[in-house]
Each structure stands twice: as structure tokens, then as C-alpha cells.
Backbone as ProteinMPNN parsed JSONL, in Angstrom:
{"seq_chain_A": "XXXXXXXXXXXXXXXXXXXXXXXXXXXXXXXXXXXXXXXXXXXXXXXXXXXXXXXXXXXXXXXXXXXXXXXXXXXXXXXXXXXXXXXXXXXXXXXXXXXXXXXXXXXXXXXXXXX", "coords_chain_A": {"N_chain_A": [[0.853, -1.185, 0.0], [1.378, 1.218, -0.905], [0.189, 4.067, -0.727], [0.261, 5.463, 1.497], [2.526, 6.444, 1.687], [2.491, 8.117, -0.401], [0.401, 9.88, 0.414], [1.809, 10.747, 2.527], [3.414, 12.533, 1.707], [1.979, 14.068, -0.016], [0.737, 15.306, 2.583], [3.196, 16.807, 3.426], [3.382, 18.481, 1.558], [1.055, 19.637, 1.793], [1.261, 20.921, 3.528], [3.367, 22.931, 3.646], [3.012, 24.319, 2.23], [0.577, 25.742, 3.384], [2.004, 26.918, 5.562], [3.267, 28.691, 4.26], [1.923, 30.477, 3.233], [0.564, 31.299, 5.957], [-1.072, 30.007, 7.262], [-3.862, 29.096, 9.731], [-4.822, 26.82, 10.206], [-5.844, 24.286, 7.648], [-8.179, 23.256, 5.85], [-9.17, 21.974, 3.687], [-8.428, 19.56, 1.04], [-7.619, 19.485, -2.38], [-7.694, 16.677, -4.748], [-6.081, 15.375, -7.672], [-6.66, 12.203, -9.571], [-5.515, 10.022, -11.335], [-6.987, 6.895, -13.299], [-5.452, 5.424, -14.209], [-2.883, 5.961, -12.61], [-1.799, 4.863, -10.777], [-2.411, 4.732, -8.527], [-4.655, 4.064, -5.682], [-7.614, 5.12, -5.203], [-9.538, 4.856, -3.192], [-7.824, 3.963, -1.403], [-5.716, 5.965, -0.653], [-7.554, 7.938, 0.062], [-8.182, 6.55, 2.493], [-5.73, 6.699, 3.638], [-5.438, 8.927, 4.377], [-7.5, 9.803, 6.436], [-6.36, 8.321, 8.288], [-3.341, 9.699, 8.9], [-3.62, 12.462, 8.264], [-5.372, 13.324, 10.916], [-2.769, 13.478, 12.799], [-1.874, 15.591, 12.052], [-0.699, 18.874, 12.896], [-1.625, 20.702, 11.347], [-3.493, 20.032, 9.399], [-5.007, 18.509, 10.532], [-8.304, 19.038, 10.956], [-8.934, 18.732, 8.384], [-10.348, 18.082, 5.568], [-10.214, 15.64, 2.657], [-10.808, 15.786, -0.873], [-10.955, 13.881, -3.784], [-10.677, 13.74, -6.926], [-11.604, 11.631, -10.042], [-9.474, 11.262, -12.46], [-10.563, 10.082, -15.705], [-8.401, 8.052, -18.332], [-6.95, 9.807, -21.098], [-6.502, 9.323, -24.496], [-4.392, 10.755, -27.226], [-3.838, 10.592, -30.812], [-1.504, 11.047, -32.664], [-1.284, 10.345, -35.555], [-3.759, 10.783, -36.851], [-4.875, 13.184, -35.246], [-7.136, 12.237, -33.441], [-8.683, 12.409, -30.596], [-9.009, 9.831, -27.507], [-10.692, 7.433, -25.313], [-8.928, 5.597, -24.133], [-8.971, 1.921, -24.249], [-8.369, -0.685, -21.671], [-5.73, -0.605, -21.267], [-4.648, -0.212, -23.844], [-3.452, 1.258, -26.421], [-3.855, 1.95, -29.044], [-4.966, 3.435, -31.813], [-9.174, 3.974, -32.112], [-9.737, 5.239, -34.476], [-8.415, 5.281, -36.649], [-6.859, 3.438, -36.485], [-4.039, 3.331, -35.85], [-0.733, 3.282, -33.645], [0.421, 5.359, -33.311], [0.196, 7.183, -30.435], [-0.32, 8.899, -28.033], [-0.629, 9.143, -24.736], [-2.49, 11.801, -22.618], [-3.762, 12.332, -20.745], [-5.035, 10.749, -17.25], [-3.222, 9.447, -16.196], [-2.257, 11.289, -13.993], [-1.363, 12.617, -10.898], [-1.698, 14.778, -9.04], [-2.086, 17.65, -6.649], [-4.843, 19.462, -6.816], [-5.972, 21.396, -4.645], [-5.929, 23.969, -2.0], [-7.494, 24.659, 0.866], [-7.56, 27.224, 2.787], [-7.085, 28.38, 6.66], [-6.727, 31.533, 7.436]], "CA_chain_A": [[0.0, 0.0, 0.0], [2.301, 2.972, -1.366], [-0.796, 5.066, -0.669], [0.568, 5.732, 2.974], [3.85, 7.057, 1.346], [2.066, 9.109, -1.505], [0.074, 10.688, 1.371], [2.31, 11.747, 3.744], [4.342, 13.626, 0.94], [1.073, 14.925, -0.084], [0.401, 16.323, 3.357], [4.384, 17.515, 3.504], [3.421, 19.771, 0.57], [0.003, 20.855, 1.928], [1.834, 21.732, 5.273], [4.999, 23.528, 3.268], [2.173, 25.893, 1.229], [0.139, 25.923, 4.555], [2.836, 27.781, 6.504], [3.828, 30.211, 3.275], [0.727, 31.801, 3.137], [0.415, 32.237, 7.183], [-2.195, 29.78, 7.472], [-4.021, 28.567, 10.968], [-5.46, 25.575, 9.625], [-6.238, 23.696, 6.626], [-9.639, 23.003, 6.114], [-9.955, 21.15, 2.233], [-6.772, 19.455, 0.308], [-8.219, 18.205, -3.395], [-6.544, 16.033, -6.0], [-6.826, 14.809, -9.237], [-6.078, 10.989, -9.495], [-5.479, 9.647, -12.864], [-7.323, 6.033, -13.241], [-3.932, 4.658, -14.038], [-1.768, 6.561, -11.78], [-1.154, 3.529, -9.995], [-2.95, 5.534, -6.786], [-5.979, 3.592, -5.381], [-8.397, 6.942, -4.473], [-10.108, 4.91, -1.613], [-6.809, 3.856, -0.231], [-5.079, 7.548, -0.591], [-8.22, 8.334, 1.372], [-7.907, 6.105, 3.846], [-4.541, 7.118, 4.798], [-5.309, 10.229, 4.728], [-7.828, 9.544, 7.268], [-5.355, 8.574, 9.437], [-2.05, 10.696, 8.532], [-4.31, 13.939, 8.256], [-5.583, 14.098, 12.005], [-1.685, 13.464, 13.236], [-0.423, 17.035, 11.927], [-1.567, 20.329, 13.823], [-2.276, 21.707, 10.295], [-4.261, 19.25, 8.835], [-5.824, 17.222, 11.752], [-9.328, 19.176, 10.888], [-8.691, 19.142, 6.517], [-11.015, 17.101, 4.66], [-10.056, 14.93, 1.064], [-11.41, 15.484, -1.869], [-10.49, 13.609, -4.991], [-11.467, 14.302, -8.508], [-10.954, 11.305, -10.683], [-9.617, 11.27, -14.181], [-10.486, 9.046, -16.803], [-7.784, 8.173, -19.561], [-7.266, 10.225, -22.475], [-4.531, 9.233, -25.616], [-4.526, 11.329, -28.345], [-3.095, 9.869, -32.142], [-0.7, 11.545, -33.828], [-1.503, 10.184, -36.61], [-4.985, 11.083, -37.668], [-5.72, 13.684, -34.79], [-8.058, 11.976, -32.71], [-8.458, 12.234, -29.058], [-10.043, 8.728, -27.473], [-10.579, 6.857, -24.139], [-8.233, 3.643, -24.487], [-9.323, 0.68, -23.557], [-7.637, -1.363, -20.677], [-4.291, -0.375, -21.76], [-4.631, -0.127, -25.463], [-3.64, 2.645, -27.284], [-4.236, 1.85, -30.684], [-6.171, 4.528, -32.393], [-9.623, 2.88, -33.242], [-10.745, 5.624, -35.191], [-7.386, 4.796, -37.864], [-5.881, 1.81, -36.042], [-2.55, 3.833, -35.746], [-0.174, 2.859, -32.75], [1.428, 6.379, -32.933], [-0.731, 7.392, -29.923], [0.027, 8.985, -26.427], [-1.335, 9.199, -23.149], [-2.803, 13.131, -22.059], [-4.921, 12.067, -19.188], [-5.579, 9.676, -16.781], [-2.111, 9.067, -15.476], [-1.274, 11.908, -13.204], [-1.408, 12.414, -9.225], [-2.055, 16.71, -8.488], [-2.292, 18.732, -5.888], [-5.455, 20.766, -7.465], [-6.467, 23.044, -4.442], [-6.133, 23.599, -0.79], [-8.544, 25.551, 1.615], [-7.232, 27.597, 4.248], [-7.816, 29.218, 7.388], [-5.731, 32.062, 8.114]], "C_chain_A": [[0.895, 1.243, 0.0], [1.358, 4.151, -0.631], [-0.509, 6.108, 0.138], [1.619, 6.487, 2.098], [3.268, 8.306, 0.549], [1.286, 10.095, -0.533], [0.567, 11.513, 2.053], [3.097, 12.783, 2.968], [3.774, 14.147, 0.237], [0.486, 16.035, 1.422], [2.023, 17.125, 3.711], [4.077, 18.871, 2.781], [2.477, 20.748, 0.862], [0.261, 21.495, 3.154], [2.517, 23.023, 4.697], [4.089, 24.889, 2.529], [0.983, 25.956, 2.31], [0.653, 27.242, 5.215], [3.516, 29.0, 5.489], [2.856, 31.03, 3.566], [0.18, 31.812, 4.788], [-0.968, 31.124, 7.866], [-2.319, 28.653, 9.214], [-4.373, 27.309, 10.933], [-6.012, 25.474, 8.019], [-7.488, 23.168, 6.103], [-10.053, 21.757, 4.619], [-8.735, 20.811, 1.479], [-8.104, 18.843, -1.037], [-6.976, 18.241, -4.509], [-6.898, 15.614, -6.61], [-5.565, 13.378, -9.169], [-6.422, 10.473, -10.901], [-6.148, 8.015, -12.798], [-6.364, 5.235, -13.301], [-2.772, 5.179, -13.955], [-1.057, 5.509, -11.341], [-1.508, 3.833, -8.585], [-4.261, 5.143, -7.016], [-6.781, 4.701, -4.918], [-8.734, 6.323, -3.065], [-8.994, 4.738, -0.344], [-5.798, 5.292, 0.379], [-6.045, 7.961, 0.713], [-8.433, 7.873, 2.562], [-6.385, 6.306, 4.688], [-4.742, 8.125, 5.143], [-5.996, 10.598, 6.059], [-7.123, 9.601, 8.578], [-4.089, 8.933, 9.545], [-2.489, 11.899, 8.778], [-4.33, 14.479, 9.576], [-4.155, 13.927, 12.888], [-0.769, 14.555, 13.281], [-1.664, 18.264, 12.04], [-2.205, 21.377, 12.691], [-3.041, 21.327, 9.192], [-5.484, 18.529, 9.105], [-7.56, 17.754, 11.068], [-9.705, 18.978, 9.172], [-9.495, 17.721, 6.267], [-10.147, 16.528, 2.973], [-11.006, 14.943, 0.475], [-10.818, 14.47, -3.127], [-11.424, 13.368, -6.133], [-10.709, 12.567, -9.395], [-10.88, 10.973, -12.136], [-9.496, 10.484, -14.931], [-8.827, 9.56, -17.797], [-7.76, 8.674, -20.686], [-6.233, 10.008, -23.376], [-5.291, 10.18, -27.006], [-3.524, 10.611, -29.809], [-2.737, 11.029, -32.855], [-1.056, 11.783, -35.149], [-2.232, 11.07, -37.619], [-6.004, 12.424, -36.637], [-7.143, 13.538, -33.398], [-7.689, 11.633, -31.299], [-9.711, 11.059, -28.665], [-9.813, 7.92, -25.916], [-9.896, 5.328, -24.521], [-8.339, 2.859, -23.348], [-8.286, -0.691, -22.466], [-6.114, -1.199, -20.998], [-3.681, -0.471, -22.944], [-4.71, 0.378, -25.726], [-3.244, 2.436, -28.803], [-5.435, 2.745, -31.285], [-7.8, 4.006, -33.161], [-10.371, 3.529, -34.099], [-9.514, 5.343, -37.022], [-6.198, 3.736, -37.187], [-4.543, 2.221, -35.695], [-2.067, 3.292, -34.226], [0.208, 4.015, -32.295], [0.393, 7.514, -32.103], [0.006, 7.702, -28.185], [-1.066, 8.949, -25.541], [-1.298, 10.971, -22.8], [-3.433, 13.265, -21.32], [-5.207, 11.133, -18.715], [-3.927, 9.425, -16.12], [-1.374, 10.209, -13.86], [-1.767, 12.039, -11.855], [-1.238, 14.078, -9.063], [-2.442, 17.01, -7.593], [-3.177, 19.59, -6.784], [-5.687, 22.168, -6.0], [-6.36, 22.544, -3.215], [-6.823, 25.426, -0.561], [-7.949, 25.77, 2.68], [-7.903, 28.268, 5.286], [-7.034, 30.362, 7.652], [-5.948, 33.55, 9.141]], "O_chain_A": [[0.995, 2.076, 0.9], [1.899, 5.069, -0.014], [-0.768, 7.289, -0.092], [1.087, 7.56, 1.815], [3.602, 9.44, 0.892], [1.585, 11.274, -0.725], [0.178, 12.654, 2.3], [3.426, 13.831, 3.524], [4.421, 14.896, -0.495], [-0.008, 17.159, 1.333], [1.897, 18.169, 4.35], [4.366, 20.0, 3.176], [2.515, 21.953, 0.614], [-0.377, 22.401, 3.689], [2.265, 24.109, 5.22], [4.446, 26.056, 2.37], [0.078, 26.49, 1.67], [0.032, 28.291, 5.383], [4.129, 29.989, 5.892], [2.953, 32.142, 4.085], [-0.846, 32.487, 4.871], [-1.683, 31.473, 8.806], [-1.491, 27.887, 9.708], [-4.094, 26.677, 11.951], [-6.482, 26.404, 7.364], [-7.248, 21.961, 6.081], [-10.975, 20.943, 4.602], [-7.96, 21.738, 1.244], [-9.082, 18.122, -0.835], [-6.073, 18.972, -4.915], [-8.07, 15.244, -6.547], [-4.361, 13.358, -8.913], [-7.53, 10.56, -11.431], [-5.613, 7.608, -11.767], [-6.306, 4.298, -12.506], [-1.83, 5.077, -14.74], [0.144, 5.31, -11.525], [-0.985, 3.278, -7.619], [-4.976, 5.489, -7.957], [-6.268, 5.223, -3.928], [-8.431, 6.873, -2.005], [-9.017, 5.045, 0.848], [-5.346, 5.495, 1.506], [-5.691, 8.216, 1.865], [-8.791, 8.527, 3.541], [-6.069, 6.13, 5.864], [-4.313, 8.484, 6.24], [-5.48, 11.426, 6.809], [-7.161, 10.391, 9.52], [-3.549, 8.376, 10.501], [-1.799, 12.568, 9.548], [-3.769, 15.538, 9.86], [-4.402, 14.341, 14.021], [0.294, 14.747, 13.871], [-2.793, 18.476, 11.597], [-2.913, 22.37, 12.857], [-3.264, 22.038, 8.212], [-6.45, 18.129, 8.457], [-8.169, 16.779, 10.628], [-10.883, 19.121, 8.843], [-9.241, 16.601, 6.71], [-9.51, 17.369, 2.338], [-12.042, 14.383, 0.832], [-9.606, 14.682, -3.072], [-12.573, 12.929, -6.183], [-9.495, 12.365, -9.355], [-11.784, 10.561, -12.863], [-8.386, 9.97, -15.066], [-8.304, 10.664, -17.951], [-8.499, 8.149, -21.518], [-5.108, 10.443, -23.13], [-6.42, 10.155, -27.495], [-2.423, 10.138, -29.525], [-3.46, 11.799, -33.486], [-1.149, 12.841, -35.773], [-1.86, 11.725, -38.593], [-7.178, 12.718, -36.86], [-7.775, 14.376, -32.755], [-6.793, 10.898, -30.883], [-10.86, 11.082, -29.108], [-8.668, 7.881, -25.467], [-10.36, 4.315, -25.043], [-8.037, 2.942, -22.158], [-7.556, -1.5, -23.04], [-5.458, -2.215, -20.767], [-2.496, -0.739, -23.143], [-5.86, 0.814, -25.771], [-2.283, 2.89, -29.424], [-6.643, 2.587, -31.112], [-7.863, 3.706, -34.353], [-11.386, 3.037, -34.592], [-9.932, 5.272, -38.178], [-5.028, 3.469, -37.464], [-3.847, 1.341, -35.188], [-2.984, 2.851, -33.534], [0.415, 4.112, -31.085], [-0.135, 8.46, -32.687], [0.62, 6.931, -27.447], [-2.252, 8.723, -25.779], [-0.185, 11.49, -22.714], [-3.838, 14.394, -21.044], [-5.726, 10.309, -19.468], [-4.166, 9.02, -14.982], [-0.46, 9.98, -13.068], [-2.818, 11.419, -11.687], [-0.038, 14.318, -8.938], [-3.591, 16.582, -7.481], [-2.614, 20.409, -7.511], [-5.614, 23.386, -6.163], [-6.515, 21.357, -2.928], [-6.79, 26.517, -1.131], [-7.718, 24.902, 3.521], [-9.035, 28.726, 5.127], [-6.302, 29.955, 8.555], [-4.992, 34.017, 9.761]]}, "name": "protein", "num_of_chains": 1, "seq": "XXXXXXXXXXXXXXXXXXXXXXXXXXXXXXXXXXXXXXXXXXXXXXXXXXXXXXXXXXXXXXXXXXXXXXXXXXXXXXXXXXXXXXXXXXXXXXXXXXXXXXXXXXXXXXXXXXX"}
């Protein structure tokens, strides 16, 4: 369960921009979880659960998470498409020459302070 690890160096960061801007408490952390980040959302939130109320600037901060479907776009022919279980083959021109633009990443979108 990484989750615990990905957490606590998610609440490192919401502490570290906590204490820039002066703040008394933390009230709302949200994140954007990519479907194949490799970050379980319910398990993130369950550490957070219990990692969150352990730090004097978090203990009251709620989790949100936002999560994002997969998006690959094709080179090829243009087309942006949800790929299927780990298939990025373009199926609107079969092309291979196809990336990944969503669905993979792990963000810090927004925290709520008190200050």
C-alpha cells in the first residue's frame, strides 16, 4: 500500500504551502487521481484519514479527490479517445502512434485555508 507514502508527501506539501501563506489551519486538500496513476483513491483516502488528524495543520482538513479518466490522443490522424484497458491503438485509424494526455497523473489541485 504505497498510498501511505504518496500521502504523507502529499500532506508535507500541503503543510509547506500551509505555513507560506500564514495559514491557521487547513480546512480542504483536493486532487486529481489519474485512473492509471497507480494511486488507489479509496486507499489515498484512507490514509489520509489517518495521517491527516496526526499534523496540527491538517488534523481538521477534509479529502477530496477528482478522478480522471484516460485520455490518448493519435498523432496520426488527430483523434483524441478513451483507451481501452491499456490499449492505445487509435480505433478511429488503427494507428499505434498514440500517447497518453490524461488519466495518469497524481495533483495537488487546491487547498482551503484558514488564516
Amino acid at each position: 500500500m504505497h498510498e501511505v507514502t504518496v500521502c504523507d508527501s502529499l500532506l508535507d506539501l500541503v503543510e509547506e504551502t500551509a505555513r507560506k501563506h500564514g495559514a491557521k489551519q487547513v480546512v480542504l486538500v483536493r486532487v486529481r487521481v489519474g485512473e492509471i496513476s497507480g494511486v488507489v483513491p479509496e486507499l489515498l483516502e484512507h490514509a489520509f484519514e489517518i495521517l491527516a488528524p496526526e499534523r496540527n495543520l491538517t488534523r481538521r482538513a477534509s479529502l477530496v479527490i477528482d478522478k480522471v479518466k484516460p485520455l490518448a490522443h493519435c498523432e496520426a490522424c488527430g483523434q483524441d479517445f478513451e483507451p481501452a484497458e491499456y490499449i492505445f491503438i487509435c480505433p478511429a485509424c488503427g494507428s499505434g502512434k498514440t500517447r497518453l494526455v490524461a488519466g495518469d497523473e497524481l495533483s495537488l489541485d487546491r487547498i482551503e485555508m484558514e488564516v
